[in-house]
PyMOL Python script that loads the backbone (N, CA, C, O; Angstrom):
from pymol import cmd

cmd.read_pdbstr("""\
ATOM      1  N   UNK A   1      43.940  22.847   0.716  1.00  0.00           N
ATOM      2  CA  UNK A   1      44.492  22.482  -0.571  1.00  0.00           C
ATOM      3  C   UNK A   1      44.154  21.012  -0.839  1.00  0.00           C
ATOM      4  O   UNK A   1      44.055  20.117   0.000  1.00  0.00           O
ATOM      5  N   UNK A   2      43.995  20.929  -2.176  1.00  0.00           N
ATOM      6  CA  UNK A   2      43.289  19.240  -2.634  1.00  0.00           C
ATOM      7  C   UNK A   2      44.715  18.349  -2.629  1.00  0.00           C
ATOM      8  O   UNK A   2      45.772  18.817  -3.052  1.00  0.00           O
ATOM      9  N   UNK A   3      44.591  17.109  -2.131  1.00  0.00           N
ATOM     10  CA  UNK A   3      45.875  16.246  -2.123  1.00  0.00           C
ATOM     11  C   UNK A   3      46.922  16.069  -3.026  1.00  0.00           C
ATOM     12  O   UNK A   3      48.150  16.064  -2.935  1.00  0.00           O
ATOM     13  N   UNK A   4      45.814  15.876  -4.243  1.00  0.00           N
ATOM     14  CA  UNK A   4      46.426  15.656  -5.468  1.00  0.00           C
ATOM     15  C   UNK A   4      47.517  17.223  -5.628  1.00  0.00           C
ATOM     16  O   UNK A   4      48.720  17.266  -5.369  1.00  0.00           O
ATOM     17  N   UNK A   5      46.786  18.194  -6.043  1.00  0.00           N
ATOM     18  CA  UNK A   5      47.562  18.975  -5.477  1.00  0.00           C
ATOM     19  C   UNK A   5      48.944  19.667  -4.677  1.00  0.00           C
ATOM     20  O   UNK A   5      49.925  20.300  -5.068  1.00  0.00           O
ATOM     21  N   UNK A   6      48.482  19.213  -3.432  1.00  0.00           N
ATOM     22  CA  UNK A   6      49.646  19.218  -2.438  1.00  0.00           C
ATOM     23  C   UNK A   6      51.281  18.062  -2.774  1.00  0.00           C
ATOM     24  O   UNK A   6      52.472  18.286  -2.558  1.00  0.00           O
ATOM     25  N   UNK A   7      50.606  16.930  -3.332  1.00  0.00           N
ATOM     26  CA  UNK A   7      51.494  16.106  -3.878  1.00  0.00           C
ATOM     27  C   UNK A   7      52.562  16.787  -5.129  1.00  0.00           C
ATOM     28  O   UNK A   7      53.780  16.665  -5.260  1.00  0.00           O
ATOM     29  N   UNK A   8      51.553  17.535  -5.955  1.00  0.00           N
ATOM     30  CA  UNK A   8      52.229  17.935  -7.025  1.00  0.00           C
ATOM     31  C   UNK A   8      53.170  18.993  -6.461  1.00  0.00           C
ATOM     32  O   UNK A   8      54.289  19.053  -6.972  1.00  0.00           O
ATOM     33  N   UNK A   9      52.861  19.845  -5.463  1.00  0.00           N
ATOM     34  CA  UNK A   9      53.196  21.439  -4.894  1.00  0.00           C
ATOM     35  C   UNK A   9      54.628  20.879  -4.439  1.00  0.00           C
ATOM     36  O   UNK A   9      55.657  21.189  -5.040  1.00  0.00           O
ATOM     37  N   UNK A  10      54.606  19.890  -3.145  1.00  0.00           N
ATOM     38  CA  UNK A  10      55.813  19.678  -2.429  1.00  0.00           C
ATOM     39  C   UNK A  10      56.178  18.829  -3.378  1.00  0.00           C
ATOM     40  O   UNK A  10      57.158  18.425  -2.753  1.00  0.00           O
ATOM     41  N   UNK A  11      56.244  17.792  -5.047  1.00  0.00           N
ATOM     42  CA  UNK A  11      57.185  17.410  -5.571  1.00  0.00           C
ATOM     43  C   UNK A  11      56.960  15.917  -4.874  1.00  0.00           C
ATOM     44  O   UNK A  11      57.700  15.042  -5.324  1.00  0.00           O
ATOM     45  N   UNK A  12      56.054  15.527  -3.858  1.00  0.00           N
ATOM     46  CA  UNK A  12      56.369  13.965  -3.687  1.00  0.00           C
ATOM     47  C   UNK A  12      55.947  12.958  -4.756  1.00  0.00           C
ATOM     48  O   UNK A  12      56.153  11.754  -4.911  1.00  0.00           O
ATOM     49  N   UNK A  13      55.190  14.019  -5.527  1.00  0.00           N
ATOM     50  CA  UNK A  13      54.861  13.165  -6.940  1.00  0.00           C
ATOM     51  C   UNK A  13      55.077  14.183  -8.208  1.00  0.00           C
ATOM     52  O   UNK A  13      54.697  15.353  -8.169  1.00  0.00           O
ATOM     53  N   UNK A  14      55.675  13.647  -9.238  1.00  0.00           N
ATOM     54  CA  UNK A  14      55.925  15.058 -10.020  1.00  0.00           C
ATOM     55  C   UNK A  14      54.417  15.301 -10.961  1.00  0.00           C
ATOM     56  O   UNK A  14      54.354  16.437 -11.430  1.00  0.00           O
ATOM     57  N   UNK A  15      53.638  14.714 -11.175  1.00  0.00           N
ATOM     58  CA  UNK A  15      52.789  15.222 -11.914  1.00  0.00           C
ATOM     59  C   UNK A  15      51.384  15.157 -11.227  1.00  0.00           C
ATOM     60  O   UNK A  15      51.141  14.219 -10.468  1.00  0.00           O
ATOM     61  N   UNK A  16      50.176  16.415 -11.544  1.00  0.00           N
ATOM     62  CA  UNK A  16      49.032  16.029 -10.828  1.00  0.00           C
ATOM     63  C   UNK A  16      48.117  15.174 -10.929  1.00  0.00           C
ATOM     64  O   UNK A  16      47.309  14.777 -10.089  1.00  0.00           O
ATOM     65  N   UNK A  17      48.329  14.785 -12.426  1.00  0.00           N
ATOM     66  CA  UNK A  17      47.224  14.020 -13.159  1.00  0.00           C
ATOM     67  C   UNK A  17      47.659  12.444 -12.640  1.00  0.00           C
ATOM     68  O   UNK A  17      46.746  11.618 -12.628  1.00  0.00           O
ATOM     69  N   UNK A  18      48.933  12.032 -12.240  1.00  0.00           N
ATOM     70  CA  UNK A  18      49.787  10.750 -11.726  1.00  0.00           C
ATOM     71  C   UNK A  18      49.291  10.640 -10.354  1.00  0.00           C
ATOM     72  O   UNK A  18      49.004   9.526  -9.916  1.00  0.00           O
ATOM     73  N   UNK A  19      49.118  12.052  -9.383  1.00  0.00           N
ATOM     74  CA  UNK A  19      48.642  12.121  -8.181  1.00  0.00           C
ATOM     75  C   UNK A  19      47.543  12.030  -8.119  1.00  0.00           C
ATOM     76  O   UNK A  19      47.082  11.890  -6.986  1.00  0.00           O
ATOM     77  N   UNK A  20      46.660  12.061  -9.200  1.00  0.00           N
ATOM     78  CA  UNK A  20      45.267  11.726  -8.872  1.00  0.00           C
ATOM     79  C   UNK A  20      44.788  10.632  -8.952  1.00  0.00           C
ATOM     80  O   UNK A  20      43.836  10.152  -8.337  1.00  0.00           O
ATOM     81  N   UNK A  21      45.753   9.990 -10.090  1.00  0.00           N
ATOM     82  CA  UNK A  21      45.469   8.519 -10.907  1.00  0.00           C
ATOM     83  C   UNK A  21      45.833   7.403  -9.196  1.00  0.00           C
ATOM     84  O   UNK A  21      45.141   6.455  -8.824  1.00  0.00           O
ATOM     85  N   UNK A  22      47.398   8.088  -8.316  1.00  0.00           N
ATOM     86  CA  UNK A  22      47.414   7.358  -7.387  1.00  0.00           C
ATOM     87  C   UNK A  22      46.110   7.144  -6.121  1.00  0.00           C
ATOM     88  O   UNK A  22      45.918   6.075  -5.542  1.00  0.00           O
ATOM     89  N   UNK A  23      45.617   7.933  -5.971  1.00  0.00           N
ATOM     90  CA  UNK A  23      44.814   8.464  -5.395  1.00  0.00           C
ATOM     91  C   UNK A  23      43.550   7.535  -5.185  1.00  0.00           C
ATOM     92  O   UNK A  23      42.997   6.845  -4.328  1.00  0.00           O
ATOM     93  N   UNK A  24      43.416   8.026  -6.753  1.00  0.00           N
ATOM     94  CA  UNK A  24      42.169   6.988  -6.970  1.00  0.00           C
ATOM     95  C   UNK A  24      42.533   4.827  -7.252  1.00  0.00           C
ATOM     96  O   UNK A  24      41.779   3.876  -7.461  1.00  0.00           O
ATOM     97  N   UNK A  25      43.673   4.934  -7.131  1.00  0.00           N
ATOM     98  CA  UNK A  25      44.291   3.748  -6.550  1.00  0.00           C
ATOM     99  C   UNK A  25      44.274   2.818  -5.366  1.00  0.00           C
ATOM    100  O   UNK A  25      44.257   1.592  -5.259  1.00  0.00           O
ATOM    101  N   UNK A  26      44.289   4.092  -4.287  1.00  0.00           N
ATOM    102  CA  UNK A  26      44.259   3.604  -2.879  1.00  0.00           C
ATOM    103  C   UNK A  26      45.578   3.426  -2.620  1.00  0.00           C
ATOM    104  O   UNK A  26      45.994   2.647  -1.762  1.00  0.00           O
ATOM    105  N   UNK A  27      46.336   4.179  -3.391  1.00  0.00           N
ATOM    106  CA  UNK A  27      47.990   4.413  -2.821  1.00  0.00           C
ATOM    107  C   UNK A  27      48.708   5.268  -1.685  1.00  0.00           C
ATOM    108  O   UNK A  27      49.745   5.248  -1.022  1.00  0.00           O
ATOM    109  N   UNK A  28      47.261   6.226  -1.886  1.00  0.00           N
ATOM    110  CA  UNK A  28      47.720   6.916  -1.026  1.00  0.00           C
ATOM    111  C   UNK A  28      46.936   7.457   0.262  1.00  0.00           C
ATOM    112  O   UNK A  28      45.820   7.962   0.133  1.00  0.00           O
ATOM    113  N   UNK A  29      47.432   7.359   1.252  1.00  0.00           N
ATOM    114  CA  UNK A  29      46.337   7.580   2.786  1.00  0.00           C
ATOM    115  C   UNK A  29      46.565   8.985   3.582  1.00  0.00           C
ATOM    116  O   UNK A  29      47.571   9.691   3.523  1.00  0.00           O
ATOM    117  N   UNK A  30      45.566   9.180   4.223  1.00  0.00           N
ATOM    118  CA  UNK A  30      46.052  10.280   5.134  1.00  0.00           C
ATOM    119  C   UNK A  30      45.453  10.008   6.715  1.00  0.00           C
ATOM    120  O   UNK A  30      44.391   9.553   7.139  1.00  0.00           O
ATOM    121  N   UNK A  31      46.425  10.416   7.220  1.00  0.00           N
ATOM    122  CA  UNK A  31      46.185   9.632   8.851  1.00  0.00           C
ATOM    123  C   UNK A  31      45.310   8.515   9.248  1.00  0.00           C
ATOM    124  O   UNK A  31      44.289   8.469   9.934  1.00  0.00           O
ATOM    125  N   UNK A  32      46.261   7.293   8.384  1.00  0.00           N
ATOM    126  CA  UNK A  32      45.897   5.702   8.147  1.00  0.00           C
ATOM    127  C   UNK A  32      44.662   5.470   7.041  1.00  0.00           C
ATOM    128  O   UNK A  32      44.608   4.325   6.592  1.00  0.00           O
ATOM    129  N   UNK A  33      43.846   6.246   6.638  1.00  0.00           N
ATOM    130  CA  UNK A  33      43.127   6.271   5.967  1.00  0.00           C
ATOM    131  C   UNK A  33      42.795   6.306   4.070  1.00  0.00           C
ATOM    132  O   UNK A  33      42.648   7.465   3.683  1.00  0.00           O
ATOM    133  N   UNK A  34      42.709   5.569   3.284  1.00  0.00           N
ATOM    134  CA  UNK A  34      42.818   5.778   1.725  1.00  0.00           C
ATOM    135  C   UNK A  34      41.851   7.124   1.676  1.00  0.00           C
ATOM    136  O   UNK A  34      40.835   7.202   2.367  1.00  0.00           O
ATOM    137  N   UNK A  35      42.214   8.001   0.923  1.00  0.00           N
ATOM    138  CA  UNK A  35      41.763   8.979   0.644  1.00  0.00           C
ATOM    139  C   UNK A  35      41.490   9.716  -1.330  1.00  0.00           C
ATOM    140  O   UNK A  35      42.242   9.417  -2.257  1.00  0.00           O
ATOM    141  N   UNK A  36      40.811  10.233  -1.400  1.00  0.00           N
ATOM    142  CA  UNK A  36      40.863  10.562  -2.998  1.00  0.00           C
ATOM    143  C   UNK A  36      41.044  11.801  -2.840  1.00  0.00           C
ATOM    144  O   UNK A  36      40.939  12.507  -1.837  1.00  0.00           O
ATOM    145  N   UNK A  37      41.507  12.181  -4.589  1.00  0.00           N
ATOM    146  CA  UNK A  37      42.386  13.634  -4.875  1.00  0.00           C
ATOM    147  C   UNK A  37      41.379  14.594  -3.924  1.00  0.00           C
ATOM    148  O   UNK A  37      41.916  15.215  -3.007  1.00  0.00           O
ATOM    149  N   UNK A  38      40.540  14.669  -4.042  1.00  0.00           N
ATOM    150  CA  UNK A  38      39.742  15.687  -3.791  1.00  0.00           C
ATOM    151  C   UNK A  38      40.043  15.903  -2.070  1.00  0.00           C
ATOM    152  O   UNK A  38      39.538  16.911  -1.576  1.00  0.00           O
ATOM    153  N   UNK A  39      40.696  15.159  -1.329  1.00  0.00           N
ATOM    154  CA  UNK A  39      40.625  15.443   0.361  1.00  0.00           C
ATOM    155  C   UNK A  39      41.364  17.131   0.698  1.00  0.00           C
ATOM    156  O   UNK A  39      42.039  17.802  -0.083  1.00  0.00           O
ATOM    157  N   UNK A  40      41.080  17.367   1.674  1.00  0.00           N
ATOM    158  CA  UNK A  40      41.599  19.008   1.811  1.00  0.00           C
ATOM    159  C   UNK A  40      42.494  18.886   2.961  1.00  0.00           C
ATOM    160  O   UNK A  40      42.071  18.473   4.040  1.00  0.00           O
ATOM    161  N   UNK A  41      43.979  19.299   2.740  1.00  0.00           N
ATOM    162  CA  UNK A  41      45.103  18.195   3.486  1.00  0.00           C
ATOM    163  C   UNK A  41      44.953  19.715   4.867  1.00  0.00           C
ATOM    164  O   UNK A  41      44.479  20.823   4.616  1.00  0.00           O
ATOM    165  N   UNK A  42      45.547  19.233   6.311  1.00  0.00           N
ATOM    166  CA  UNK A  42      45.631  20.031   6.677  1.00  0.00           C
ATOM    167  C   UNK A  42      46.824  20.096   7.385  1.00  0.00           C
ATOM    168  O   UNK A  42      47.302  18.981   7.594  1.00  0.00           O
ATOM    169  N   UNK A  43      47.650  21.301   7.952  1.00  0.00           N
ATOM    170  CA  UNK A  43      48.652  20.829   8.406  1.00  0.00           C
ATOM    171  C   UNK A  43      49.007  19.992   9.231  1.00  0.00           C
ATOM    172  O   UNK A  43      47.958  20.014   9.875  1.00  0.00           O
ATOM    173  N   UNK A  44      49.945  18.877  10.033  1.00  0.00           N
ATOM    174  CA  UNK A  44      49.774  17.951  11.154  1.00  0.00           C
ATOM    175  C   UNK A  44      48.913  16.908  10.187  1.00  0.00           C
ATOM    176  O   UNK A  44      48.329  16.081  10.887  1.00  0.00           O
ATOM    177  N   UNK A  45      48.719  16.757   9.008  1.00  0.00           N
ATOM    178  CA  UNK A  45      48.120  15.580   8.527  1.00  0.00           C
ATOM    179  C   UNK A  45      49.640  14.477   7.927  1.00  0.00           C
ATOM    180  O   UNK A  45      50.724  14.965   7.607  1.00  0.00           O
ATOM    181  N   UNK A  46      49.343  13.097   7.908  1.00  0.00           N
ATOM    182  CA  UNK A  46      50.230  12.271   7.733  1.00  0.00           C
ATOM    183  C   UNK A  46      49.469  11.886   6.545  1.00  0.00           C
ATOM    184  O   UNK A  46      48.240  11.863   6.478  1.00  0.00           O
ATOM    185  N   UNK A  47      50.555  11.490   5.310  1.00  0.00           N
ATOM    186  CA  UNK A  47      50.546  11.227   4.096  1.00  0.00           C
ATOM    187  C   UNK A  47      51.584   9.720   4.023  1.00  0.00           C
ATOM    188  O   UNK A  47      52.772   9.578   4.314  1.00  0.00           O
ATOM    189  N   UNK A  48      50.686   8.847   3.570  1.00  0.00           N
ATOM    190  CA  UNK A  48      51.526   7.766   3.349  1.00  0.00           C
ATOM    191  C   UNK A  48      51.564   7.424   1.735  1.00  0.00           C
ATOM    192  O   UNK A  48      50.532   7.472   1.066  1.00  0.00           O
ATOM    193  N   UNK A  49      52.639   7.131   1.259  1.00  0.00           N
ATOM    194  CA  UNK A  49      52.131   7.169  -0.642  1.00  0.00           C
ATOM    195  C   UNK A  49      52.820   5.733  -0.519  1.00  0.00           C
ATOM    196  O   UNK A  49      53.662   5.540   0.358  1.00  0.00           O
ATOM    197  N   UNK A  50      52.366   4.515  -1.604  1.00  0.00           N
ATOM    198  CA  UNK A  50      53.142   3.464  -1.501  1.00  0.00           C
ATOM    199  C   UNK A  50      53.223   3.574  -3.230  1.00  0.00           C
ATOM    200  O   UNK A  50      52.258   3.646  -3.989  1.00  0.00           O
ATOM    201  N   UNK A  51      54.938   3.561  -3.664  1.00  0.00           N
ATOM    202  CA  UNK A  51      55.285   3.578  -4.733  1.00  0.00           C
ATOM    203  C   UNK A  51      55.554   1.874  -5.004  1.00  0.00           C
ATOM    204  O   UNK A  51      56.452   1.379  -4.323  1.00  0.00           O
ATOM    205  N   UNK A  52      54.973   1.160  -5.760  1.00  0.00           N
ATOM    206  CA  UNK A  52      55.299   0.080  -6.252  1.00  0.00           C
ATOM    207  C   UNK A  52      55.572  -1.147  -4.483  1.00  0.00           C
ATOM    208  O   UNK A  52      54.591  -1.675  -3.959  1.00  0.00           O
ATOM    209  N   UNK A  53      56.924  -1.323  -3.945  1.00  0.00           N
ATOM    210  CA  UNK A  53      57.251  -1.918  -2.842  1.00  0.00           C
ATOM    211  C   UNK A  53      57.383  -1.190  -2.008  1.00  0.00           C
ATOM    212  O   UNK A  53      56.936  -1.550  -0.919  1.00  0.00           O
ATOM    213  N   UNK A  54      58.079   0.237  -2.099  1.00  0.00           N
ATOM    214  CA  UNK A  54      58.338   1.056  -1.211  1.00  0.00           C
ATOM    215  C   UNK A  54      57.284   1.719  -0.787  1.00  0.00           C
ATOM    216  O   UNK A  54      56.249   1.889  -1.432  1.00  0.00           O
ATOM    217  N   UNK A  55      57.550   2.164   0.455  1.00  0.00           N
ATOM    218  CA  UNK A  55      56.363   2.925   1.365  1.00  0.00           C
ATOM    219  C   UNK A  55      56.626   4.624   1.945  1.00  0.00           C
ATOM    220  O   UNK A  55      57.637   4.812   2.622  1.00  0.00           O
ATOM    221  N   UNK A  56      55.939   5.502   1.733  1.00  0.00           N
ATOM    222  CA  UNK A  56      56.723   6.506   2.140  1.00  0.00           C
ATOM    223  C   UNK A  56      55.463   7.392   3.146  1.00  0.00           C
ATOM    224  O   UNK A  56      54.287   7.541   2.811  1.00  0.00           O
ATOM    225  N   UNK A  57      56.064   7.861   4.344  1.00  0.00           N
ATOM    226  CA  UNK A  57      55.492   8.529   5.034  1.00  0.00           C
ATOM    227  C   UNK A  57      55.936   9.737   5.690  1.00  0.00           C
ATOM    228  O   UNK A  57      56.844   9.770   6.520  1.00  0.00           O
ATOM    229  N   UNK A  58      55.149  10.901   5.221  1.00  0.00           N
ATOM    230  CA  UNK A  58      55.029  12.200   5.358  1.00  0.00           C
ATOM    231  C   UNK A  58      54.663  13.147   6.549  1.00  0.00           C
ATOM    232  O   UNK A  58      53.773  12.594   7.195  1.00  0.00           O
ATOM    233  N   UNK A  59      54.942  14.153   7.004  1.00  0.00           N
ATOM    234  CA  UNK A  59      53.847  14.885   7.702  1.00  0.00           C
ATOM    235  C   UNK A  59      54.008  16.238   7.088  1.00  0.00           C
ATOM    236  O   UNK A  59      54.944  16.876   6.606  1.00  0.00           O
ATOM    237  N   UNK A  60      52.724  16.428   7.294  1.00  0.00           N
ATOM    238  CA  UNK A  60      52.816  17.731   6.235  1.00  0.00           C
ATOM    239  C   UNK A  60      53.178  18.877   7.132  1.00  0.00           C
ATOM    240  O   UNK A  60      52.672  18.802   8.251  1.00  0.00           O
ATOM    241  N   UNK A  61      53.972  19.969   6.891  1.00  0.00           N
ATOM    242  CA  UNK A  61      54.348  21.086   7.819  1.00  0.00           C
ATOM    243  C   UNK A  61      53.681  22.648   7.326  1.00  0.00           C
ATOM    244  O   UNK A  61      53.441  23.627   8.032  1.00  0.00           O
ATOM    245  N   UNK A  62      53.489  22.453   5.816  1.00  0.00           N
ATOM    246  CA  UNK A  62      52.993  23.819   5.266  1.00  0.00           C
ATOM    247  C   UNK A  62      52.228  23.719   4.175  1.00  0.00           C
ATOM    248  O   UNK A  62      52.399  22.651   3.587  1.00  0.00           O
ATOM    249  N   UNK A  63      51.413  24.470   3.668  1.00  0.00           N
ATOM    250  CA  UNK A  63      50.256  24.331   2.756  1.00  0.00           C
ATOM    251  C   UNK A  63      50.752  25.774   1.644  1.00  0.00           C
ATOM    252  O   UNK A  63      50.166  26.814   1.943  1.00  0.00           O
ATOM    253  N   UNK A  64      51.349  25.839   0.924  1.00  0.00           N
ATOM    254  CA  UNK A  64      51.941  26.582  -0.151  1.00  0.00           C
ATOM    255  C   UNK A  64      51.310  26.540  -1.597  1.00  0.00           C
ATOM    256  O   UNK A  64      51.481  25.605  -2.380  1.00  0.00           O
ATOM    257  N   UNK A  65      50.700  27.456  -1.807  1.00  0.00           N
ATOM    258  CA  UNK A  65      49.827  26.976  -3.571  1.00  0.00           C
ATOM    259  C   UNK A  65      51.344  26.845  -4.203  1.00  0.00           C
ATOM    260  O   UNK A  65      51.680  25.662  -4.147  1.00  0.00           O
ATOM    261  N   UNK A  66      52.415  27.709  -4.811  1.00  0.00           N
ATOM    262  CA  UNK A  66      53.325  27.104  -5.161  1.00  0.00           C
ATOM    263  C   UNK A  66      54.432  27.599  -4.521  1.00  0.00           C
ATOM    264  O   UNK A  66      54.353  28.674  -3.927  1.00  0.00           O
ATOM    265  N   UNK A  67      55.762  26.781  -4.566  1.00  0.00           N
ATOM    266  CA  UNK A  67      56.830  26.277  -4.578  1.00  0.00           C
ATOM    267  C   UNK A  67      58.164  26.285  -4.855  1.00  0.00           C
ATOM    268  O   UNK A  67      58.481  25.126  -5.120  1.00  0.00           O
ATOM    269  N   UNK A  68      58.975  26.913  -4.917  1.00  0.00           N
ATOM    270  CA  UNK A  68      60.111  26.637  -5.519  1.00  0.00           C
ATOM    271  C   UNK A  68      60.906  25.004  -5.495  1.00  0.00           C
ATOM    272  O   UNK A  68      60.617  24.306  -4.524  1.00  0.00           O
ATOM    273  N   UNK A  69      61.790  24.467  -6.439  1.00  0.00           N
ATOM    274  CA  UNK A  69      61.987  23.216  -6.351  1.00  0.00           C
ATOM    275  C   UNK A  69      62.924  23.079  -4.674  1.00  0.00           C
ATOM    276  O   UNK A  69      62.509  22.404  -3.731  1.00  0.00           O
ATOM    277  N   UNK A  70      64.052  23.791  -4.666  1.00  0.00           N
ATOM    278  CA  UNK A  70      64.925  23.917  -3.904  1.00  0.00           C
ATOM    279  C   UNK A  70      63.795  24.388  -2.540  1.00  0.00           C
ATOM    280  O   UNK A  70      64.526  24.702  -1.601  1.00  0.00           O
ATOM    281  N   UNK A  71      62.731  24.496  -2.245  1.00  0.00           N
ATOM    282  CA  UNK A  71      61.969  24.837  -1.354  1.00  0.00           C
ATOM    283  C   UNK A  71      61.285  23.949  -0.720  1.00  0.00           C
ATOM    284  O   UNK A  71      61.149  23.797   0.494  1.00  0.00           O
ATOM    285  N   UNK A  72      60.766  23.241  -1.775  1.00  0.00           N
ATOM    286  CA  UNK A  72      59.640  22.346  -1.533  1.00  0.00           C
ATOM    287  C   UNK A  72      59.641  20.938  -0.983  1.00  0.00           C
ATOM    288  O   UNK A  72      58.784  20.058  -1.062  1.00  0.00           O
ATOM    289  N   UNK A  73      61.053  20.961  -0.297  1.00  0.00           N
ATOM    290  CA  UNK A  73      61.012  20.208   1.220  1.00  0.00           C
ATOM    291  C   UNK A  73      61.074  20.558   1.877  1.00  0.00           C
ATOM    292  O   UNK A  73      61.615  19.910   2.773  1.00  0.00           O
ATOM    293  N   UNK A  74      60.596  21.979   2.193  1.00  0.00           N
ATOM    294  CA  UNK A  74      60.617  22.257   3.535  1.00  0.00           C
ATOM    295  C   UNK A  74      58.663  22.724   3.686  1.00  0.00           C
ATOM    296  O   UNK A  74      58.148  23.700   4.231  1.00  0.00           O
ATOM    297  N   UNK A  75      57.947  21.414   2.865  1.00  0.00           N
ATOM    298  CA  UNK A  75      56.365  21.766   3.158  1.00  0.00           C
ATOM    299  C   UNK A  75      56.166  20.007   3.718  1.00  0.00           C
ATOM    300  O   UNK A  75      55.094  19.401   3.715  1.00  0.00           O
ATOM    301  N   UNK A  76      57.378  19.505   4.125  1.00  0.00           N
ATOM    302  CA  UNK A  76      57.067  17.782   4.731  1.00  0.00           C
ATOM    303  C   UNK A  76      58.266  17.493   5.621  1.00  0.00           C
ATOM    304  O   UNK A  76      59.419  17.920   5.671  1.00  0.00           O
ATOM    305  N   UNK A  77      57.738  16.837   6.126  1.00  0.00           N
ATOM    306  CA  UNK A  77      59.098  16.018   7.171  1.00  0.00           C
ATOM    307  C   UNK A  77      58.730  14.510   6.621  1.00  0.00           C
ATOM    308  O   UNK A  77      57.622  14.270   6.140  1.00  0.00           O
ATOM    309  N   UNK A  78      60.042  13.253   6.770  1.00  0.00           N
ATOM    310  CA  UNK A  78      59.538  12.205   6.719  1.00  0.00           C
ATOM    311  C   UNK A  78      59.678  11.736   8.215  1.00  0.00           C
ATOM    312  O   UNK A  78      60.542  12.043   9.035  1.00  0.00           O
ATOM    313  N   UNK A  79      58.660  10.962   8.333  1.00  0.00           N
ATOM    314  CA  UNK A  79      58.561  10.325   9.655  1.00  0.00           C
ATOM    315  C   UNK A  79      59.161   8.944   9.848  1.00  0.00           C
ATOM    316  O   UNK A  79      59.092   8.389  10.944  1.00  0.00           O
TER     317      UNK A  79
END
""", "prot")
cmd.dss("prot")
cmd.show_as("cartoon", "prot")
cmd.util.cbc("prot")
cmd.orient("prot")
């Protein structure tokens, strides 16, 4: 599944077009690394998103095309 994507699926970002825009920012990394929308997340991958000051870090547990809202923390743990 594409990042941008996965962001939108589990809700750590609510929109895809915002997840891509971060993306292509350099906001967001995957196992220490800046990555763009297009990366193909896999499970056991670490997602770091930095919103403005805050920093947030992920591990991804499940790869779900979609979601329910009440669901869709249980496709991350925070670390």
């Amino acid at each position: 599944m594409r990042l941008d994507k996965y962001l939108k699926v589990s809700r750590l970002i609510k929109r895809r077009t915002v997840a891509c825009d971060a993306c292509n920012a350099g906001r967001v990394s995957v196992n220490g690394k800046a990555q763009k929308a297009s990366y193909d997340v896999k499970i056991g991958d670490r997602i770091s998103i930095i919103f403005g000051e805050k920093a947030v870090e992920v591990e991804v547990l499940s790869l779900e095309e979609t979601q329910k809202k009440d669901e869709a923390k249980e496709m991350y743990k925070y670390v």
